[in-house]
Backbone and ligand atoms as CSV (ligand in chain L), in Angstrom:
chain,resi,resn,atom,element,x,y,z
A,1,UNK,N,N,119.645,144.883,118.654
A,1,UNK,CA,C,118.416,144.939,119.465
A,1,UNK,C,C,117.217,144.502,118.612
A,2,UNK,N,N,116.301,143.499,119.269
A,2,UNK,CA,C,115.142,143.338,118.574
A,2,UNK,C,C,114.098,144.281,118.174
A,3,UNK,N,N,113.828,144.242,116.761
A,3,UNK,CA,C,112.349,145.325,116.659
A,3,UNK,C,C,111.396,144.865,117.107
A,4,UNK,N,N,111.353,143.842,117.944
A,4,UNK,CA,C,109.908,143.535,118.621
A,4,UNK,C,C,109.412,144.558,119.583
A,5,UNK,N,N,107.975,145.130,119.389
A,5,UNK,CA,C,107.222,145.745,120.206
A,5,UNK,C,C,106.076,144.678,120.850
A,6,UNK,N,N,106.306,144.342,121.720
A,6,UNK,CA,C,104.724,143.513,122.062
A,6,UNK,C,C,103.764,145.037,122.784
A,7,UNK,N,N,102.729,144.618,122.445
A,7,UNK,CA,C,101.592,145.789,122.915
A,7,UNK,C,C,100.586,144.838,123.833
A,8,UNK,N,N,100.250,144.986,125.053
A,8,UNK,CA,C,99.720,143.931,125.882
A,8,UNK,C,C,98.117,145.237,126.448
A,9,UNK,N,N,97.074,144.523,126.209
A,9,UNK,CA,C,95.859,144.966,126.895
A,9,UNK,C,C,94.977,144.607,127.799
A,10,UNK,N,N,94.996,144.529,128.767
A,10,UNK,CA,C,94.076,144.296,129.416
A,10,UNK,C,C,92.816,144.362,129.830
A,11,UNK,N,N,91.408,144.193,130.850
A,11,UNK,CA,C,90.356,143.846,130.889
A,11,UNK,C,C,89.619,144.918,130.335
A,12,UNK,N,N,89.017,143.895,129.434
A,12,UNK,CA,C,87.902,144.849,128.732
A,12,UNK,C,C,87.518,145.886,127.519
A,13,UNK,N,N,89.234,145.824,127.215
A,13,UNK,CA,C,89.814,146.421,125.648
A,13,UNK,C,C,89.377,145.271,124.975
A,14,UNK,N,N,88.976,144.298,124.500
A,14,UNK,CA,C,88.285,143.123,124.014
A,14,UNK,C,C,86.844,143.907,123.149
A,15,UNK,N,N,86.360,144.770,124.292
A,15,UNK,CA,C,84.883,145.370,123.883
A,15,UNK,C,C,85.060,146.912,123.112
A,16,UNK,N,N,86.330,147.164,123.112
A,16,UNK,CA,C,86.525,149.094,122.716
A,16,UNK,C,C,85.900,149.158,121.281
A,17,UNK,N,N,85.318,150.056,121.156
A,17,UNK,CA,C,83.949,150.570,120.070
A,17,UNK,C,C,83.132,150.295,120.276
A,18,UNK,N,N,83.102,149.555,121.246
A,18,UNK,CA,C,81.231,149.081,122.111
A,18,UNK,C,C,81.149,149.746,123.521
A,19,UNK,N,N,82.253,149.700,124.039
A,19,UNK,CA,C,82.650,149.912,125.800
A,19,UNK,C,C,82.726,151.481,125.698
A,20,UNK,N,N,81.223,151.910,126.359
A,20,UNK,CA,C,81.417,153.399,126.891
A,20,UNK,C,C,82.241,154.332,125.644
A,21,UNK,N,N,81.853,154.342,124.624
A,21,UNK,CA,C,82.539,155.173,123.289
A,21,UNK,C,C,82.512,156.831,123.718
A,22,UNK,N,N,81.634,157.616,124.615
A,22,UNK,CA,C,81.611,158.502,124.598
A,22,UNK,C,C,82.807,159.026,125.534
A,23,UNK,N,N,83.792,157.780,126.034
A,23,UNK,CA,C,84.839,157.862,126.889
A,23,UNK,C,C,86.057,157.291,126.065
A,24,UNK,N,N,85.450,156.177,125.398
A,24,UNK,CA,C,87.119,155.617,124.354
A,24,UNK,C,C,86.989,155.731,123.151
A,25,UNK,N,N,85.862,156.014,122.457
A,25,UNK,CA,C,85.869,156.154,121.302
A,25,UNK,C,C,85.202,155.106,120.330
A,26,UNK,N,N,84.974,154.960,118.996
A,26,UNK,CA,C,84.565,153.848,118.740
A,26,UNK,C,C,85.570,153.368,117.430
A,27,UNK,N,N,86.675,153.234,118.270
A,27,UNK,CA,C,87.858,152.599,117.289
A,27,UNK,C,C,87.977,151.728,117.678
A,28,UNK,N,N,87.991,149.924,117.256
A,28,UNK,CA,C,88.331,148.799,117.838
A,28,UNK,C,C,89.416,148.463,118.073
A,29,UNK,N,N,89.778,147.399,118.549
A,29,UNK,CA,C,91.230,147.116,119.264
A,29,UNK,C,C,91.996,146.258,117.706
A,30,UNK,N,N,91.255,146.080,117.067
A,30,UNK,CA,C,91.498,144.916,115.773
A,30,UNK,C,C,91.898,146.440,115.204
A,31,UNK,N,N,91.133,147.713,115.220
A,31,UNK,CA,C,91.455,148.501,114.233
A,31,UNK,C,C,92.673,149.339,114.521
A,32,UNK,N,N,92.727,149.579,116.261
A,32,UNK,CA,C,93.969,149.624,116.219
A,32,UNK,C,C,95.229,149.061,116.319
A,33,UNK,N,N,95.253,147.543,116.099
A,33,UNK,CA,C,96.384,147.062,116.321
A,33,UNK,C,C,96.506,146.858,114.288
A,34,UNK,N,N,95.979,147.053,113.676
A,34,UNK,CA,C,95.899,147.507,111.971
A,34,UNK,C,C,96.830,148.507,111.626
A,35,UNK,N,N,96.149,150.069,112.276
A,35,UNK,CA,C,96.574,151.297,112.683
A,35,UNK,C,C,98.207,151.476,112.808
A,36,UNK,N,N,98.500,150.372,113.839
A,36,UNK,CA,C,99.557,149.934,114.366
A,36,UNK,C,C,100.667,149.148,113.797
A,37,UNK,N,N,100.213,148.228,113.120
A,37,UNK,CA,C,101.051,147.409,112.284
A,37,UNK,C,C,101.727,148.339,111.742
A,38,UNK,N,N,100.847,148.895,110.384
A,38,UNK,CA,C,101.420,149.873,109.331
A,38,UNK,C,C,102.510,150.936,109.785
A,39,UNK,N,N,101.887,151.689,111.140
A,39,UNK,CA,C,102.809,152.625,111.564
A,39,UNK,C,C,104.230,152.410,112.156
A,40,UNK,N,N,103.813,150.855,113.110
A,40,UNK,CA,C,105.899,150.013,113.049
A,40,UNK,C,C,106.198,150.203,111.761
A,41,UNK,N,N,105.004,149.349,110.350
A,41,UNK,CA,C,106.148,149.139,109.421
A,41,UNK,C,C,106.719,150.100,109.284
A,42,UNK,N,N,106.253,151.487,108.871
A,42,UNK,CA,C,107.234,152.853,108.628
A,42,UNK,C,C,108.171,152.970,109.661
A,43,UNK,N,N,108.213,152.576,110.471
A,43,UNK,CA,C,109.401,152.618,111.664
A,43,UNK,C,C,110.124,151.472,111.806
A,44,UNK,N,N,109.997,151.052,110.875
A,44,UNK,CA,C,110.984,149.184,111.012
A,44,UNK,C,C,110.794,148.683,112.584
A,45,UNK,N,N,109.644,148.834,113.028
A,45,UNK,CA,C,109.282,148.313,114.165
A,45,UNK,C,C,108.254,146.977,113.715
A,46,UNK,N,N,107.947,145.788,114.594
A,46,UNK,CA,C,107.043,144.645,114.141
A,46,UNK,C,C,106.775,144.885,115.792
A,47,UNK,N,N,105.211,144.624,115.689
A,47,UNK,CA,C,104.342,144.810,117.204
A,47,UNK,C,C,103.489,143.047,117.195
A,48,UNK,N,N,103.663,143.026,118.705
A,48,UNK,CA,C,102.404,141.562,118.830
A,48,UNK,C,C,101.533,142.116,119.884
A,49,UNK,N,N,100.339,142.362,119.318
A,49,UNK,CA,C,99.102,143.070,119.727
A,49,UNK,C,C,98.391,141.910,120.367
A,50,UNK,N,N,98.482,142.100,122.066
A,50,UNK,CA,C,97.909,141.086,122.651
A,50,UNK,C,C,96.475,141.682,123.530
A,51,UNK,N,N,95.650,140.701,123.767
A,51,UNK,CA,C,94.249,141.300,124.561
A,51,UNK,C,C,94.145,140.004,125.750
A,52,UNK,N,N,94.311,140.246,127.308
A,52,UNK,CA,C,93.316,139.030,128.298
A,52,UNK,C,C,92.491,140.182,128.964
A,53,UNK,N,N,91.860,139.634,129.480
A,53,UNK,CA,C,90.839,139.931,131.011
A,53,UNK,C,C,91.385,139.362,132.020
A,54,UNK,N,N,92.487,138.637,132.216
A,54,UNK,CA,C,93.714,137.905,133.160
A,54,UNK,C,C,94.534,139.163,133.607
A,55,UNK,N,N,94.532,139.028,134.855
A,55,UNK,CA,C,96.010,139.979,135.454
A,55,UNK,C,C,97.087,138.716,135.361
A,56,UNK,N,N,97.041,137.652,135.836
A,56,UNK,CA,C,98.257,136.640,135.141
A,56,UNK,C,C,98.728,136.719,134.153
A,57,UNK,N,N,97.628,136.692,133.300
A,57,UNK,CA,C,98.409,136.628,132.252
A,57,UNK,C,C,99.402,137.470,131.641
A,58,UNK,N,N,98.819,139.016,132.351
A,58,UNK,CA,C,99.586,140.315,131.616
A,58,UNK,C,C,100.829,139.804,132.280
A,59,UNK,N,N,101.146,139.602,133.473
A,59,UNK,CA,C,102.490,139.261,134.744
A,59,UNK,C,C,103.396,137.988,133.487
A,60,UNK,N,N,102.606,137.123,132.845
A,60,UNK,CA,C,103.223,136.095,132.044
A,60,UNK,C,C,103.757,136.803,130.990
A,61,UNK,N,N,102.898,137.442,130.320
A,61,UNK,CA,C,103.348,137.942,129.156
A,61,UNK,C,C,104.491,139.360,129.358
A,62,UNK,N,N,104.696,140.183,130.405
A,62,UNK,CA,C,105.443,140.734,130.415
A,62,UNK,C,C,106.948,140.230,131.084
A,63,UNK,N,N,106.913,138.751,131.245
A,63,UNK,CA,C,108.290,138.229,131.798
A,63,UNK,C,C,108.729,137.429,130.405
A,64,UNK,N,N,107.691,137.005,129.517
A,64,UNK,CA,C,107.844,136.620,127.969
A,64,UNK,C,C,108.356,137.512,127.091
A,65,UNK,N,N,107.967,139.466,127.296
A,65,UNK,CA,C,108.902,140.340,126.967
A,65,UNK,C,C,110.039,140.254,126.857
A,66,UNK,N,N,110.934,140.321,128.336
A,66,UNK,CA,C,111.775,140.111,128.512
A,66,UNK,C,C,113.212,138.880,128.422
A,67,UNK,N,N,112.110,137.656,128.191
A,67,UNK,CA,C,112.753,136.232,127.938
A,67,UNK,C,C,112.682,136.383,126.246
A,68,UNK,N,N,112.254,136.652,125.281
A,68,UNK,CA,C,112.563,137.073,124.320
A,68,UNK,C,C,112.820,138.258,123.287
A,69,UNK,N,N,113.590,138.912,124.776
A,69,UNK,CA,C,113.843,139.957,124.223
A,69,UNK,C,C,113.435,140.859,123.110
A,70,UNK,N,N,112.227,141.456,123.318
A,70,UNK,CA,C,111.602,142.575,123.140
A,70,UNK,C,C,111.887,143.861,123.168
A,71,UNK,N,N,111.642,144.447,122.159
A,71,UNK,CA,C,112.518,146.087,122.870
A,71,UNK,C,C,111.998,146.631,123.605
A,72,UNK,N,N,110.663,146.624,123.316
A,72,UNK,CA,C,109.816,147.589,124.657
A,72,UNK,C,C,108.540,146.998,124.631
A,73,UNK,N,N,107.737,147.475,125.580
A,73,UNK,CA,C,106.409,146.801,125.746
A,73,UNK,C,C,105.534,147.988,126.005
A,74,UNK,N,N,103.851,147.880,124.950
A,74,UNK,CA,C,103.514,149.074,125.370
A,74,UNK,C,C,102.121,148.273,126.530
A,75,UNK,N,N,102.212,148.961,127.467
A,75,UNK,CA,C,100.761,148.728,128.291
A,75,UNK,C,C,99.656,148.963,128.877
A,76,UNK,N,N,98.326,148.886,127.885
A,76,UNK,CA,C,97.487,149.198,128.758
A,76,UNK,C,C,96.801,148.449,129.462
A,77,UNK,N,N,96.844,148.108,131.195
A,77,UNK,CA,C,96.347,147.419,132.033
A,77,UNK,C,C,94.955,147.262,131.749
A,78,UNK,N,N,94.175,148.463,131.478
A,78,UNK,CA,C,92.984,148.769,131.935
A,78,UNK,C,C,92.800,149.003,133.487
A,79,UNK,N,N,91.824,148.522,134.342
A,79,UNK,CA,C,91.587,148.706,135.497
A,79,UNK,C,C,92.652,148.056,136.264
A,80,UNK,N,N,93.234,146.918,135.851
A,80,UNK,CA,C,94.418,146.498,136.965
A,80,UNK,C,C,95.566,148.215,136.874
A,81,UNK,N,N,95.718,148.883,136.165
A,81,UNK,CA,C,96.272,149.655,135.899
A,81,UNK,C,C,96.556,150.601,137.788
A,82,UNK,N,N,95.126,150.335,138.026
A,82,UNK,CA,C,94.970,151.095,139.575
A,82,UNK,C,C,94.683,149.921,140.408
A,83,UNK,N,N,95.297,148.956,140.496
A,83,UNK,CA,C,95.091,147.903,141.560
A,83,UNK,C,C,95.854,147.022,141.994
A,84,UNK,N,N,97.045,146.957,140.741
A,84,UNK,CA,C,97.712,145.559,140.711
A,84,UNK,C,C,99.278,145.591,140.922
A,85,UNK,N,N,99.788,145.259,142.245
A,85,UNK,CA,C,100.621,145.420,142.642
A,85,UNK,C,C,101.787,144.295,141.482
A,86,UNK,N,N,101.274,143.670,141.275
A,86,UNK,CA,C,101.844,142.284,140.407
A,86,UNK,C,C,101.851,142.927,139.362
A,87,UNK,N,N,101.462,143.748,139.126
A,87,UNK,CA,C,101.681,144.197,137.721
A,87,UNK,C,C,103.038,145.317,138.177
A,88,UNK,N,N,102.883,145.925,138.828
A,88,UNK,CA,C,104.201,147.450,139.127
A,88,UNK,C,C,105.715,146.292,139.273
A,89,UNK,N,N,105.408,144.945,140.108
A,89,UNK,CA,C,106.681,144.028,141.115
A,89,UNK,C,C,107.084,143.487,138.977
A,90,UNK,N,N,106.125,143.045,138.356
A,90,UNK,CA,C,106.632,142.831,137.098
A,90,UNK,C,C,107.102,143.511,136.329
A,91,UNK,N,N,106.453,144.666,136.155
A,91,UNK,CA,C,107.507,145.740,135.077
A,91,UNK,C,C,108.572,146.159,135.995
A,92,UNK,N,N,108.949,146.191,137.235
A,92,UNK,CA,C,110.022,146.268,137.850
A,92,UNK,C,C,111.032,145.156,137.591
A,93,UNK,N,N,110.646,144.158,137.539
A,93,UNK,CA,C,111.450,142.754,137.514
A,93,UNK,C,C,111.988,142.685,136.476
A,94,UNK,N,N,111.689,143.382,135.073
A,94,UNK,CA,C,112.189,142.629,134.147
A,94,UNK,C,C,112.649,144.209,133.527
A,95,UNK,N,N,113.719,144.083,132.719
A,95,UNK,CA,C,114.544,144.863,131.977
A,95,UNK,C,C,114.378,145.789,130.651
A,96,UNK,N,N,112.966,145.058,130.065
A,96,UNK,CA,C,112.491,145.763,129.110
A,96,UNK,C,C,111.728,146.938,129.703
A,97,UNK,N,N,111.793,148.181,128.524
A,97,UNK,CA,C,111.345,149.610,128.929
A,97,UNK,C,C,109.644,149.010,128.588
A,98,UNK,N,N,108.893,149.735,129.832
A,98,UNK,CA,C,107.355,149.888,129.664
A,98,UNK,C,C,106.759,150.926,129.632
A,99,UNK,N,N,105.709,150.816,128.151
A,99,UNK,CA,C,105.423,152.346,128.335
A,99,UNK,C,C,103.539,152.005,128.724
A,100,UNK,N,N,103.023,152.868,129.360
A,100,UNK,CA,C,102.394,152.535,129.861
A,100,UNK,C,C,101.520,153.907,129.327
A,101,UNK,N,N,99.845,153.163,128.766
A,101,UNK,CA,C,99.036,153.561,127.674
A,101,UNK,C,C,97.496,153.767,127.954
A,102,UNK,N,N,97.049,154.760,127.859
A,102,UNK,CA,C,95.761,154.856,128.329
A,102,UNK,C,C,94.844,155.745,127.122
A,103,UNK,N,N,93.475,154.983,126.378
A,103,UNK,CA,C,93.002,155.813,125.605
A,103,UNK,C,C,92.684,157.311,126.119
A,104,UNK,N,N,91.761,157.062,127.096
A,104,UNK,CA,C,91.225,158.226,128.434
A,104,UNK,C,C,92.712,158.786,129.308
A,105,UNK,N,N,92.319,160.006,129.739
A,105,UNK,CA,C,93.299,160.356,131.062
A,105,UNK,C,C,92.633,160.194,132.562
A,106,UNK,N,N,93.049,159.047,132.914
A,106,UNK,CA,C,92.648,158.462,133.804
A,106,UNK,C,C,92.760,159.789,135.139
A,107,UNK,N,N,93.632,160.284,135.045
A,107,UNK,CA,C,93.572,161.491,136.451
A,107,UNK,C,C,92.601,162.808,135.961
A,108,UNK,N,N,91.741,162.651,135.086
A,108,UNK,CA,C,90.564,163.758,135.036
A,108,UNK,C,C,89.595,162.867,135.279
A,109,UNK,N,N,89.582,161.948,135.908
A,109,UNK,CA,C,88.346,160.783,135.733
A,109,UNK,C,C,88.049,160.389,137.784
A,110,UNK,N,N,87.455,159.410,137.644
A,110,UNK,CA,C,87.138,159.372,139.267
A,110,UNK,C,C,88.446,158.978,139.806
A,111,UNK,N,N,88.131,159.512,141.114
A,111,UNK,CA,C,89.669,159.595,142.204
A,111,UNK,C,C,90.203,158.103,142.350
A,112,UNK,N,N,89.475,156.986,142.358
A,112,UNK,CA,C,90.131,155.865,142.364
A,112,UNK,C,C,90.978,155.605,141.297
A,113,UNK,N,N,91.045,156.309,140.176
A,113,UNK,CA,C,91.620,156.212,138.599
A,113,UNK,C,C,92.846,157.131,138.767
A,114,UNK,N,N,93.142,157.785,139.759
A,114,UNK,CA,C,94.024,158.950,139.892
A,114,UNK,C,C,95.778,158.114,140.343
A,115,UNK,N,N,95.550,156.999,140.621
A,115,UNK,CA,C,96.399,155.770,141.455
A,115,UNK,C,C,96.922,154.589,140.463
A,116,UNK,N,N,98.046,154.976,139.821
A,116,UNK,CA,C,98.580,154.053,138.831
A,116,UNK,C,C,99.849,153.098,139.495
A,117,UNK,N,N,99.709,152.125,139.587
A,117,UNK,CA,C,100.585,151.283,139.915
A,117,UNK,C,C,101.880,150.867,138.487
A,118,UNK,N,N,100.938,150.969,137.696
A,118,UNK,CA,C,101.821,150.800,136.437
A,118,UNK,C,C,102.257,151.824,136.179
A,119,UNK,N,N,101.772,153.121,136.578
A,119,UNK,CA,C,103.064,154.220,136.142
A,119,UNK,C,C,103.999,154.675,137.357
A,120,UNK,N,N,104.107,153.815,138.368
A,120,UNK,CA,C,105.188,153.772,139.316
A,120,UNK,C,C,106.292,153.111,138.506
A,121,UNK,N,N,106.207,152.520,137.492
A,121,UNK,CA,C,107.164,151.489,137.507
A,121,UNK,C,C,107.497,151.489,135.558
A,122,UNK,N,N,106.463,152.134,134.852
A,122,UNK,CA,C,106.478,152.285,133.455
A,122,UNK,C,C,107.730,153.344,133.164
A,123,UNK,N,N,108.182,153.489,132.080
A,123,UNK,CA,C,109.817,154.434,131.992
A,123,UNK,C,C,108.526,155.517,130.869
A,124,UNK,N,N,107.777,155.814,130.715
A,124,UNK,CA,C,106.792,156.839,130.295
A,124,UNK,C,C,105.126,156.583,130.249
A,125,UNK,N,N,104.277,157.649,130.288
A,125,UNK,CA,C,103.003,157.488,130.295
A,125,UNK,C,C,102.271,158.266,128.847
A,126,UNK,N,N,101.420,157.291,128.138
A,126,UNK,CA,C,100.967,158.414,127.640
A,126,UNK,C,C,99.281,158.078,127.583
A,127,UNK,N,N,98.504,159.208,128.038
A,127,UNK,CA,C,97.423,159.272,127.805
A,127,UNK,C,C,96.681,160.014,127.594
A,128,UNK,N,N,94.763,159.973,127.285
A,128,UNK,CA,C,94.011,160.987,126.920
A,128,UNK,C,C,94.334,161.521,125.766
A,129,UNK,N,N,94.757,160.452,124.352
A,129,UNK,CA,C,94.802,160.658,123.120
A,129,UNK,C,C,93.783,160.107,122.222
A,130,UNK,N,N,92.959,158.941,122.606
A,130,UNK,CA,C,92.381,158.071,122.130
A,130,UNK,C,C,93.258,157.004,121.605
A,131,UNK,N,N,92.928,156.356,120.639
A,131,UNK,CA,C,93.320,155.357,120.091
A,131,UNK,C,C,94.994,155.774,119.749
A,132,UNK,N,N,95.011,157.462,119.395
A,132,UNK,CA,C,96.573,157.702,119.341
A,132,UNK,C,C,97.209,157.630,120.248
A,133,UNK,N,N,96.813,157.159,121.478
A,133,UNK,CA,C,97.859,157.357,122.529
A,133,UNK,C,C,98.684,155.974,122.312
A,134,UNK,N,N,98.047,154.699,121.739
A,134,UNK,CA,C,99.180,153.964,121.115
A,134,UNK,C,C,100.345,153.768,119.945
A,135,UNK,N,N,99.645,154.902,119.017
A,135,UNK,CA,C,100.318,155.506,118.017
A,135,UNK,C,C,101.782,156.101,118.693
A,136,UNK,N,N,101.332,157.111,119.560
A,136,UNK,CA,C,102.477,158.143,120.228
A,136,UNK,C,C,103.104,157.425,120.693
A,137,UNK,N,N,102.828,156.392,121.868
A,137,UNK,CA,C,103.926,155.427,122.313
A,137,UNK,C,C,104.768,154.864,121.619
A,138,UNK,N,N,104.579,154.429,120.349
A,138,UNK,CA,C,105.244,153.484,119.355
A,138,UNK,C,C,106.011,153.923,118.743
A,139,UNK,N,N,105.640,155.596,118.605
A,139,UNK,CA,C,106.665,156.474,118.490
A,139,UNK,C,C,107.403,156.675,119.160
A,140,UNK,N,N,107.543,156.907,120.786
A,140,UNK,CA,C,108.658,157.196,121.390
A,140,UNK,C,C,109.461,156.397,121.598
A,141,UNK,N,N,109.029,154.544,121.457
A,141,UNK,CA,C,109.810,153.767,121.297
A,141,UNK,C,C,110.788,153.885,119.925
A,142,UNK,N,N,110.208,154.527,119.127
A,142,UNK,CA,C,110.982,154.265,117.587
A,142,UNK,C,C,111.926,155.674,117.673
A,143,UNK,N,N,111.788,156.240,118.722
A,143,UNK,CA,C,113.057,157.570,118.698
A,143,UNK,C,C,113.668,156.894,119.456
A,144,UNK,N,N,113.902,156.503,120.218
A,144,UNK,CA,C,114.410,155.647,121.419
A,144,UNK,C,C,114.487,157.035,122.810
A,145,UNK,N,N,113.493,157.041,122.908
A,145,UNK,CA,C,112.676,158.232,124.217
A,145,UNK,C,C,113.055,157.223,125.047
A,146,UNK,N,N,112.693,156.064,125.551
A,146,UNK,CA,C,112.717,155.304,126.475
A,146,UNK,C,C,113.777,154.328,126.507
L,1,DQA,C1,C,91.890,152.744,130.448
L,1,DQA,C2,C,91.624,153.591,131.700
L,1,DQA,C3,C,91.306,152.708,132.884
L,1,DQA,O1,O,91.009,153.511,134.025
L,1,DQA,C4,C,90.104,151.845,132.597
L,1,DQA,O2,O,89.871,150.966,133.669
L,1,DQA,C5,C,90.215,151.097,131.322
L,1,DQA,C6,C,90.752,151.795,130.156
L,1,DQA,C7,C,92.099,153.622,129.203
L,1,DQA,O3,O,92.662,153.135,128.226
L,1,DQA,O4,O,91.677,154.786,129.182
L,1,DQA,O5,O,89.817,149.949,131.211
L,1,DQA,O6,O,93.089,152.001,130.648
């Protein structure tokens, strides 16, 4: 099995340590995909830390998971997270485990945030850790939780 982790982010993780910090924090996405590296290496895991503002693209890149076999994929949508049916029909479609990643806990937050399409269809959730909630994921991939 491949140690590939791809980690895929979506709209607006581009801005995290600028974007609303008193909600995500002011850890950047550069600092945690750093964070991240180091912590695969101790887990003989290798991650490809990706960022669009595209819902295509996430739909591309999670069928690229699967076409090069990836072990798992971690994902945080961002807001497509509660909107995007193309995103739930894709992590359904394809065979790799998705874990599906949120700095905030989106269900203590407004009621439209309470509605995850990606965790209909993700094989775990983890959120409302901050920046560790990608840490923890990477972990449960490296026990093989998922
Ligand atoms: C988020 C939560 C979403 O509701 C929000 O739209 C984001 C970030 C998080 O990581 O807490 O963009 O996915």
């Amino acid at each position: 099995m491949s140690n590939l982790v791809l980690v895929l982010n979506g709209p607006n993780l581009n801005l995290l340590g600028l974007r609303e910090p008193e909600i995500y924090g002011s850890t950047t996405l550069d600092e945690i995909a750093g964070m991240l590296e180091d912590r695969a290496r101790e887990l003989g895991l290798e991650i490809d830390m990706r960022q669009t503002n595209h819902e295509g693209m996430l739909v591309d890149w999670l069928h690229e998971a699967q076409a090069g076999g990836a072990r798992a994929v971690l994902l945080n949508a961002g807001a497509y997270t509660h909107t995007s049916i193309a995103l739930l029909d894709a992590i359904k479609a394809i065979a790799t485990p998705v874990v599906e990643v949120h700095l905030s806990d989106p269900r203590t937050r407004e009621p439209f945030r309470h509605v995850s399409y990606v965790g209909m269809a993700a094989a775990l959730t983890v959120e409302g850790h901050g920046a560790d909630s990608y840490r923890i994921a990477l972990e449960a991939v490296a026990k093989g939780e998922i």
